[in-house]
N, C-alpha and C positions, 0 to 999 in steps of 0.2 A: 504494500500500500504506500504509496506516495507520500514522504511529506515534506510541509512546508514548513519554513524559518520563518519568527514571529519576531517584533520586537517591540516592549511596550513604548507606545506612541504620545499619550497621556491617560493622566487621572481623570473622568467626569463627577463633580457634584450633581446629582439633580435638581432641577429650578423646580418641577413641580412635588417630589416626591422628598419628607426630611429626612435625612439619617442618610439616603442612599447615595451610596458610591459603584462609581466602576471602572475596573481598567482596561484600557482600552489597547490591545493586540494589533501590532499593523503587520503586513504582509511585507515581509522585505522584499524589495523592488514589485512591489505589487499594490494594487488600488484600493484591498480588502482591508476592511475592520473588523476585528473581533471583540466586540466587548462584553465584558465578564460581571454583572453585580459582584461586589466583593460589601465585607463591613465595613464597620469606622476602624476599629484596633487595624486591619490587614491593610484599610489603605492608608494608614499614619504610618506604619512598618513600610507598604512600598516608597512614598515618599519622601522618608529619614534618608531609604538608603541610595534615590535616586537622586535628592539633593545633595549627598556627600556630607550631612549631617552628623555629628558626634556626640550623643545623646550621654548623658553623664555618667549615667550608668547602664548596663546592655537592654537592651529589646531582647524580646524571647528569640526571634529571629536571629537575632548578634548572635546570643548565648549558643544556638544550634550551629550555626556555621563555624564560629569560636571553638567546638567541640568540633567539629568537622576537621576541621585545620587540627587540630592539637592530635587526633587520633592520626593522623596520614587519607582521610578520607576526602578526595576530590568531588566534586557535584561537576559533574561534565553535561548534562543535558535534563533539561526541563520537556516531557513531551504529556501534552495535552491528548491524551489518547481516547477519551472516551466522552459521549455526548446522551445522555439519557434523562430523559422526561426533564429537561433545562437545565439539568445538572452537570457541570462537566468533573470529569475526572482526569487529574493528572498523576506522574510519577516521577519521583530523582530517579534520574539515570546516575551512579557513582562511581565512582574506579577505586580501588584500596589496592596498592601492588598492581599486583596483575588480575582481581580478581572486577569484573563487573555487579554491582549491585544494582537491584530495582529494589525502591521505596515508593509503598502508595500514599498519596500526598495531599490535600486538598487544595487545589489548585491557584488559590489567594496566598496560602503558605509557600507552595514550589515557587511560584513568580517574586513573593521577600526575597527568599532564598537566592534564586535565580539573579535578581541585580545586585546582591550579596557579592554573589561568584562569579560574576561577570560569564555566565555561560548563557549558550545560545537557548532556547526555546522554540520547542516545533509541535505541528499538530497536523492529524493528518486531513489531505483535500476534500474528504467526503465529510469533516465534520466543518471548516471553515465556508463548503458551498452550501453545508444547511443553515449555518450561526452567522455564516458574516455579514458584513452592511458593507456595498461598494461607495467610494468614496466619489463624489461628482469631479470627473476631470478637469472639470474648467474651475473645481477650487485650487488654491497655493494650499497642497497641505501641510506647508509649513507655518506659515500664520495661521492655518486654523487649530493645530495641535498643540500650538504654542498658547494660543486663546483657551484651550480644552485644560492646559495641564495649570493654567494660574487661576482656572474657576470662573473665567470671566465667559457671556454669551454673547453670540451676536444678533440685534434684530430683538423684536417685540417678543413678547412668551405668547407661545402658543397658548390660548384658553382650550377648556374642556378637558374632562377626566377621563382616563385611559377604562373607567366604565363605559364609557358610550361607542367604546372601537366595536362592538360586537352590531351598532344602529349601523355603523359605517361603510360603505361599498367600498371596496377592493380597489376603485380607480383613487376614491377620496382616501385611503388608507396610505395609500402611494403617494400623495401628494404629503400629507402629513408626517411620513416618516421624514420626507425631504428638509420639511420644516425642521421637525423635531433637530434632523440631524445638524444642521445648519446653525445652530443654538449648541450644540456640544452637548443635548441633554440624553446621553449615553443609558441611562437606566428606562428614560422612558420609550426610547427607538428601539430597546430590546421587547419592551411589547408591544408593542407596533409590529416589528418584526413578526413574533411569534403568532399574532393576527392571521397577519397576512400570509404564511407556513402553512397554519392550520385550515385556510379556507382554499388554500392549493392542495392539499393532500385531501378535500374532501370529492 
C-alpha cells in the first residue's frame, strides 16, 4: 500500500466550536490537508515543541522522548495507519540497535513525539483520499498556514450550526466547506467533510 509523507502545516483553533483544536497534516509536495481534532493538553504539547519552547520543567511528551534518548531508543517514523469510524490510528515506528519496534500510539501523542524527533510522518493514500481536504490552488498556502498556525481567520465567520448540514444539499455543502476552509476553521470543515463522505457513500 502506498504511502504518503505528511508534515504538520499548522495548528487550527475553532471560531465556532470552544475547547476544539486540530492539527493540520499537509501532503508534502502535495495540495492535500489532513486535519486531525486533537485536545487542549496535545495541542499545547505540539506547539511547545514546534515553537522551540523550553518549558521549565518536562511535558509528559519531553519526559517520553527524554526516556527514549536515554535508553538508545530512536522514533524513526510516525505512520498514520489506520482510519475507523473518524478515528485515526497511529504507530512509532523505533529502531533500538538493530532491532525495529512498533508502538500503538494515539495519534495527537505520535505527532508531540514526532516534532520531538524531528522524524518524518506518513499515512497511507487510501486513508488521506477518504480524510483529506484539497487545498484551493489559486490560494498562497503559505500565508494561509501561517494565518492557521497564529489563530488568526480570514473573512467574516460563517453563521449557522454544523446541526443544520444534515437541511443542506450537497452543492451548498461544497460551497460551505470552501468557506469554512478559507477561515482556517479546521474542526469544523472536518464535518463538513464527513457530510459530504457520508451522503456519497449512500
Amino acid at each position: 500500500m502506498k504511502k504518503i509523507e505528511l508534515e504538520i502545516v499548522a495548528l487550527s483553533h475553532s471560531i465556532t466550536q470552544t475547547h476544539s483544536y486540530a492539527v493540520v497534516l499537509g501532503e508534502v509536495n502535495g495540495l492535500r490537508r489532513l486535519p486531525i481534532v486533537i485536545g487542549g493538553f496535545e495541542a499545547q504539547a505540539i506547539a511547545v515543541a514546534l515553537e522551540r519552547m523550553q518549558p521549565s520543567r518536562p511535558l509528559t511528551h519531553d519526559l517520553f522522548a527524554n526516556f527514549m534518548s536515554t535508553f538508545g531508543i530512536d522514533l524513526t517514523e510516525v505512520l498514520i495507519y489506520k482510519l475507523e469510524e473518524g478515528i485515526f490510528f497511529a504507530k512509532l515506528i523505533c529502531q533500538n540497535g538493530s532491532e525495529t519496534i512498533e508502538i500503538d500510539s494515539r495519534t495527537s501523542d505520535a505527532l508531540a513525539l514526532a516534532v520531538r524527533a524531528s522524524c518524518r510522518i506518513y499515512t497511507y493514500e487510501n486513508i488521506l483520499e477518504a480524510a483529506g481536504l484539497y487545498l484551493d490552488q489559486t490560494d498562497d498556502p503559505s500565508s494561509s498556514e501561517t494565518k492557521a498556525a497564529a489563530g488568526t481567520g480570514t473573512g467574516s465567520k460563517v453563521e449557522g450550526g454544523d446541526k443544520d448540514l444534515k437541511n443542506m444539499s450537497l452543492e451548498d455543502l461544497n460551497k460551505l466547506l470552501q468557506q469554512v476552509l478559507d477561515q482556517e476553521d479546521y474542526v469544523r470543515a472536518i464535518n463538513i467533510r464527513d457530510e459530504i463522505n457520508a451522503r456519497k457513500s449512500k
